[in-house]
N, C-alpha and C positions, 0 to 999 in steps of 0.2 A: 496600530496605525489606522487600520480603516476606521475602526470607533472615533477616534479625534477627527477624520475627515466627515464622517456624516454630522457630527455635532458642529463642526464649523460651517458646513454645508447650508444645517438649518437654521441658527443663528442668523447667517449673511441674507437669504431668503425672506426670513419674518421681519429684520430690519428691514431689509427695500420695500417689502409689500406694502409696510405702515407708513415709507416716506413716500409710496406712488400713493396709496389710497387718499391720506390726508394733507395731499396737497390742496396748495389756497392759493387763486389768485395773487399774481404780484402787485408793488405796489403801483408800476407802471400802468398795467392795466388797470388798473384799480379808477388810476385818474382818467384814463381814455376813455372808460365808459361813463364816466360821471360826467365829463365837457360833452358828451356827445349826448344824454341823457338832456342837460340843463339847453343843449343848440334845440333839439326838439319841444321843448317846452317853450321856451320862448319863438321858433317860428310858430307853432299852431299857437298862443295866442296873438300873434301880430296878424292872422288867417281870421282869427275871428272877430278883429275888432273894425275890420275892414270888410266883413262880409257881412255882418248885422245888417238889419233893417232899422229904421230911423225910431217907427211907430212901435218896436217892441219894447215893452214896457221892463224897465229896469226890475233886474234881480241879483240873485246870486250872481258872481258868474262862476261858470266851470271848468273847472280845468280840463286840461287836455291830458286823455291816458297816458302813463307813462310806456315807452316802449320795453317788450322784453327783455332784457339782459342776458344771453345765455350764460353758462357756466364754462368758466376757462377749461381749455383743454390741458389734461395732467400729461405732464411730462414722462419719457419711456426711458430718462439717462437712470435712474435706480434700479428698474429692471436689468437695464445692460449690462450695469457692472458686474449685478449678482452672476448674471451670467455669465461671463467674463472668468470672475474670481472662480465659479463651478467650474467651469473648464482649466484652470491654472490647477486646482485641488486633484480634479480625475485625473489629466496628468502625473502630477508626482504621487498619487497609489498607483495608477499603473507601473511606474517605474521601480515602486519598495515593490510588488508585487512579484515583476520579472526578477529583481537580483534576491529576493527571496529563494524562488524555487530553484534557481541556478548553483546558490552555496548549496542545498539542500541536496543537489545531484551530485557535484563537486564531493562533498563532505561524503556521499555515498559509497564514488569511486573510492578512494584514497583508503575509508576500512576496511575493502572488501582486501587486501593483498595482507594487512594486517593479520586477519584470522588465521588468512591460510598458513602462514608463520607460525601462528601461534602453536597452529595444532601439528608440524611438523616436528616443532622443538617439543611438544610432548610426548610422538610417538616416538621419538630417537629419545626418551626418557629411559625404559625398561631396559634396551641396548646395552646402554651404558653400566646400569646397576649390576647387569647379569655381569658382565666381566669382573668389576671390581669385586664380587663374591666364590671366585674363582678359587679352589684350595689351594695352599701353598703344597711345592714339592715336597715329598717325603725324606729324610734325611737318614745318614747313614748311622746304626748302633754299632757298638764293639762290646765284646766280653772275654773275659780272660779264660784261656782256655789252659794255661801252663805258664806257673813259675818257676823261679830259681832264683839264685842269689846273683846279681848284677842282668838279670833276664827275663822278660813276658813276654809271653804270646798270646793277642789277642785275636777273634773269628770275628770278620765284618760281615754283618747282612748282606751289603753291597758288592758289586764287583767294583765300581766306582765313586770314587771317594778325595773329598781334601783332607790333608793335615796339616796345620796352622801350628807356626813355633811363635814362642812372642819370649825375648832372654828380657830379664831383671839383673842380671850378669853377666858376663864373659861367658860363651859355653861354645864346646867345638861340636859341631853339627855332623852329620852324613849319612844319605839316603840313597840306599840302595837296590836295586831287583833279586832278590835271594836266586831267582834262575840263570842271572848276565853278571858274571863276576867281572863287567867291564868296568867301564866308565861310569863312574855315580851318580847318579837324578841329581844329587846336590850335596854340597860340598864346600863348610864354611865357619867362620867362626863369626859370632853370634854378637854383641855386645849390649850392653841395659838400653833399652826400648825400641830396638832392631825385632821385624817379623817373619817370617817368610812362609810361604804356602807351598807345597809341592800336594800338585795331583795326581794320584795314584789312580792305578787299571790292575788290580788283581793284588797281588804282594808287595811289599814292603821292606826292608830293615832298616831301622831311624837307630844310627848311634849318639849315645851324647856323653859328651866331657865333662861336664859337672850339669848332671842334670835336675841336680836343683836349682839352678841358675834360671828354669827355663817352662810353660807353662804349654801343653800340646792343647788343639780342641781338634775333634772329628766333624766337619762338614757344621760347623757351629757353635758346638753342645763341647764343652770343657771336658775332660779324660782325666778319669780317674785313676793313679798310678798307685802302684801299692809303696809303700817306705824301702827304700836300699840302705844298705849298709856301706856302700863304696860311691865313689862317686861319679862313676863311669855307669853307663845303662845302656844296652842294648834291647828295643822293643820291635816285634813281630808283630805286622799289621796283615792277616790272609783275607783277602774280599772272596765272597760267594761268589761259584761259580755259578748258581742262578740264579743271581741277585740282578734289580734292573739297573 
C-alpha cells in the first residue's frame, strides 16, 4: 500500500507541474491584447500626422513602437488539485496504516492463551501414560496336593481367590467352608450356559454332580482336573495362609 501511494503521488504531481508550466495564453486574451495593441498603433499615427511640420520633407514614415505585451499569468488550479488529491492519498495510508497495527496487536493477544494450553496439555501427557503402564494384579495358582478316586486337593498361593463355574450340562453344584458345616456359600443346579462365581477367603469344598458337565477357572486361568471314573467330584480348594 504505501508503494502504490507514493507512485500515484508522483504521477499526479509531474502531470500538474507540466499543465502549470506549459500553460498559454487563452484565446480571449489573446484577442484583448491584439485590439488593444492595433488602438495604440493607430492613435500614435493620428499623433503624428497632426504634429508634423509642413516644410519637412517627405520620407519614409515610421511607425510607432509597438507596446509590450506582458505574459499571461499561469494559473494555480493544477497545482491545487494535486494538492487536494495528496491529501485525499495520506489520508487513506494513514488509515491502512492504524488498522494494520491494530489486527497485529489483536492477532497477538488471542495466541498468547493458545500456547499456554498447549503446553498444559503436554505436561499432563507423561500423567497419563504412567498410569495406563501400571502392572496388572497378581492372580491366584493352585496345585494338587492329594488325590483319590472321586477327590483332589488342591494348595492355593492366595488366601483370596474366585472360582468361576460355567455348566455345558445340567450339573448340581455346592460350595462349602470345610470349618462351618452350616449353611453353604452356594448351592445349585447348574444348566448348559449358566455361570456362577463364588469368592472364597481361605478354604473351600466345591461338590459336583456330573462334573463333567461343567468347566472351573481360578481367578481367570482354566483348572486343570485330573479324569474321574464316577461322576460325582468333590474338589479341595486351601488358600495360603500368607498369601496376599
Amino acid at each position: 500500500m504505501p508503494v502504490v501511494i507514493a507512485v500515484l503521488l508522483a504521477l499526479i504531481w509531474v502531470f500538474a507541474l507540466r499543465r502549470w508550466y506549459r500553460q498559454a495564453p487563452t484565446p480571449l486574451e489573446s484577442v484583448e491584447h491584439q485590439q488593444r495593441a492595433l488602438d495604440a498603433l493607430q492613435h500614435a499615427a493620428s499623433r503624428s500626422r497632426s504634429d508634423a511640420p509642413a516644410a519637412v520633407p517627405a520620407g519614409p514614415a515610421r511607425s510607432a513602437p509597438m507596446p509590450y505585451i506582458s505574459r499571461t499569468q499561469r494559473s494555480l488550479a493544477p497545482l491545487a488539485v494535486a494538492l487536494a488529491v495528496s491529501l485525499v492519498l495520506a489520508g487513506v495510508g494513514a488509515i491502512w496504516w492504524i488498522g494494520r497495527n491494530t489486527n497485529q496487536k489483536q492477532a497477538a493477544s488471542v495466541s498468547t492463551p493458545t500456547t499456554h494450553h498447549t503446553s498444559a496439555s503436554t505436561t499432563a501427557a507423561p500423567t497419563a501414560t504412567t498410569s495406563l503402564t501400571a502392572p496388572p494384579p497378581p492372580v491366584a495358582q493352585a496345585s494338587i496336593t492329594s488325590q483319590a478316586n472321586g477327590a483332589v486337593t488342591f494348595a492355593v498361593n492366595r488366601s483370596a481367590y474366585t472360582l468361576a463355574i460355567a455348566a455345558t450340562g445340567s450339573c448340581w453344584v455346592r460350595a462349602s467352608d470345610p470349618n462351618n458345616t452350616g449353611t453353604p456359600l452356594f448351592e445349585q443346579t447348574l444348566h448348559s450356559g449358566d455361570t456362577q462365581q463364588i469368592p472364597v477367603n481361605g478354604s473351600v469344598v466345591l461338590r459336583l454332580g456330573a462334573a463333567k458337565q461343567v468347566t472351573i477357572t481360578l481367578d481367570g486361568q482354566p483348572l486343570s482336573i485330573p479324569d474321574q471314573t464316577g461322576s460325582t467330584l468333590s474338589l479341595t480348594f486351601n488358600g495360603s495362609a500368607n498369601g496376599t
